[in-house]
N, C-alpha and C positions, 0 to 999 in steps of 0.2 A: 471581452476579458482576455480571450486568447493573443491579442495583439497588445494588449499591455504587459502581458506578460515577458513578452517575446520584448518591450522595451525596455524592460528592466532589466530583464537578462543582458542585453546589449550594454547601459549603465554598469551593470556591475561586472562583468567580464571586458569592457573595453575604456572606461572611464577612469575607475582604479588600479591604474598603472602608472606609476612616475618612473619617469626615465625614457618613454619609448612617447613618441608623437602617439594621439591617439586619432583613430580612424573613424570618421563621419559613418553613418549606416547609407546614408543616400548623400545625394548631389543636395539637398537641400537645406544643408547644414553649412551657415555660412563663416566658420571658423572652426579649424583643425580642433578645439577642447571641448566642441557643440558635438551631441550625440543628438540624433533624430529619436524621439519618443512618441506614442501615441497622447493625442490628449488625455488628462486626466484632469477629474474636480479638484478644484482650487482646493490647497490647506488652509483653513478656519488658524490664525494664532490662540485666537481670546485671550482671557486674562490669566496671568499662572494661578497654578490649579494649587492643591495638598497632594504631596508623595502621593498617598494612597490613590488619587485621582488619574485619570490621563491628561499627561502633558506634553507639552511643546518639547522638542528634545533639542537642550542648545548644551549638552557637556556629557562624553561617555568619560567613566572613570571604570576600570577594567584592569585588572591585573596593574603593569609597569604603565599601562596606558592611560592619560589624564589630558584627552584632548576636545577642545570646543566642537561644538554640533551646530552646520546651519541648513537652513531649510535647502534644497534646491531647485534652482532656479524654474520656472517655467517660462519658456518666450516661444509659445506658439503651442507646438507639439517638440520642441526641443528642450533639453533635461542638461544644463550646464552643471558641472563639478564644479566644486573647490578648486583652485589652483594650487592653494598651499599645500603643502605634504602634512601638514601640523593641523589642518582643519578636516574635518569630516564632515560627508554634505548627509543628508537625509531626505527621506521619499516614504510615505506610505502613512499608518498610522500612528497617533501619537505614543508616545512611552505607556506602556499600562491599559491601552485599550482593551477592551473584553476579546474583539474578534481581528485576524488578519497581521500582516507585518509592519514593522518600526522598520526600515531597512538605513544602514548606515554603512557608505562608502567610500576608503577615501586610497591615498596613492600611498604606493609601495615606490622604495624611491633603491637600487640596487646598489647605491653606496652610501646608505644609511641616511638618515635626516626623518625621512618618514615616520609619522605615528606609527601605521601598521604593518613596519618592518618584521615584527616577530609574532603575528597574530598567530601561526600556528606555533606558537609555544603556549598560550595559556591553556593552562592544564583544564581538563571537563571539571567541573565543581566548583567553580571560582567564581565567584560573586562579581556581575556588570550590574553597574547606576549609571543611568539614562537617568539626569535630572531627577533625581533624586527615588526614582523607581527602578527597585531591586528585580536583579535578573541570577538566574543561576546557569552555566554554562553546560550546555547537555550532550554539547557535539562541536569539534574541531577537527576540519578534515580539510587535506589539502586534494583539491579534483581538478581534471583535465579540462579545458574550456569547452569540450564536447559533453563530459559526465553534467558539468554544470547549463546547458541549455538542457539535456536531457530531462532535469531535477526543476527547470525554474516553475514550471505548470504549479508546482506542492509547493516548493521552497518559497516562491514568492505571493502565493496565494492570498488575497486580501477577507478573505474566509476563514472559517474555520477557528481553531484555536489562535489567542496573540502569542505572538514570541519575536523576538528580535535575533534577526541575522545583520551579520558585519561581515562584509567583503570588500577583500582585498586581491589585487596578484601577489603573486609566485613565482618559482624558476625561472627566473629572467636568464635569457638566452643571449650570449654579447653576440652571436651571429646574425642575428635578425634584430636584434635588440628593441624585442617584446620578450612580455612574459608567456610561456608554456600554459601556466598552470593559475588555480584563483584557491584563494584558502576562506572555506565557507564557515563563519561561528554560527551557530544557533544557541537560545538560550532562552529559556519561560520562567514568569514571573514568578520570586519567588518573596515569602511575607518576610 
């Protein structure tokens, strides 16, 4: 468990970033947008389900944000992104699940274009649909790529309570030209 965690964390602090090349975890990633991830059990599609159900997540609608959701990739133990800035990949459980995370991540693009250019602007209280299953927004906090491996053990837990987090980067540095920072939503189901 501990090692999938530690590759989600990597996903989401090093894949959602547009603008800056992104960096392989090992030698075994065989193109600069491949992040090394632990394996993980296959996502089941099935058939679409009723709101009230768990679903396949293919569209977050969120505040100004109204962008398509696709699965992400698995080819091996590696966890390929979206390339689009306008797309959002996804990992974890479906929309609405009883237990664990929906995790949705896509790039921050520092001269705009990106969906999740302004994710820390929506306000706490603001209602996300994930295919058609409502979320209420509980927490938006922008964290240092350090606070966030610190947090990923809880944050990304496939346990527990379901809630859906979206991350993105932040503070894009033109000196180094990565971002600083990753801006973490959380947000639990609401009727």
């Amino acid at each position: 468990m501990k090692r999938l965690l530690v590759g989600l964390l990597a996903v989401a602090s090093l894949t959602a970033c547009g603008g800056a090349a992104t960096e392989p975890l090992s030698s075994t990633a065989s193109t600069p947008s491949e992040v090394d991830a632990p394996t993980v059990a296959p996502i089941h599609a099935g058939a679409p389900t009723a709101a009230a159900d768990p679903t396949k997540p293919t569209r977050l609608r969120l505040d100004e944000i109204d962008a398509p959701v696709v699965p992400l990739d698995l080819a091996g133990s590696t966890l390929v992104p979206p390339d689009d800035p306008t797309v959002l990949g996804w990992w974890g459980k479906d929309a609405g699940a009883r237990h664990g995370v929906t995790l949705l991540v896509g790039h921050t693009v520092h001269t705009g274009g990106g969906d999740l250019d302004d994710l820390e602007d929506v306000p706490v209280g603001a209602t996300a649909r994930v295919s058609g299953v409502r979320y209420e927004v509980s927490s938006v906090k922008v964290i240092s790529k350090t606070a966030l491996a610190e947090r990923a053990p809880r944050l990304f837990a496939q346990s527990g309570p379901h809630r859906l987090v979206v991350v993105t980067c932040e503070d894009y540095n033109p000196a180094t030209g990565h971002y600083d920072a990753n801006v973490v939503l959380t947000a639990t189901r609401s009727n």
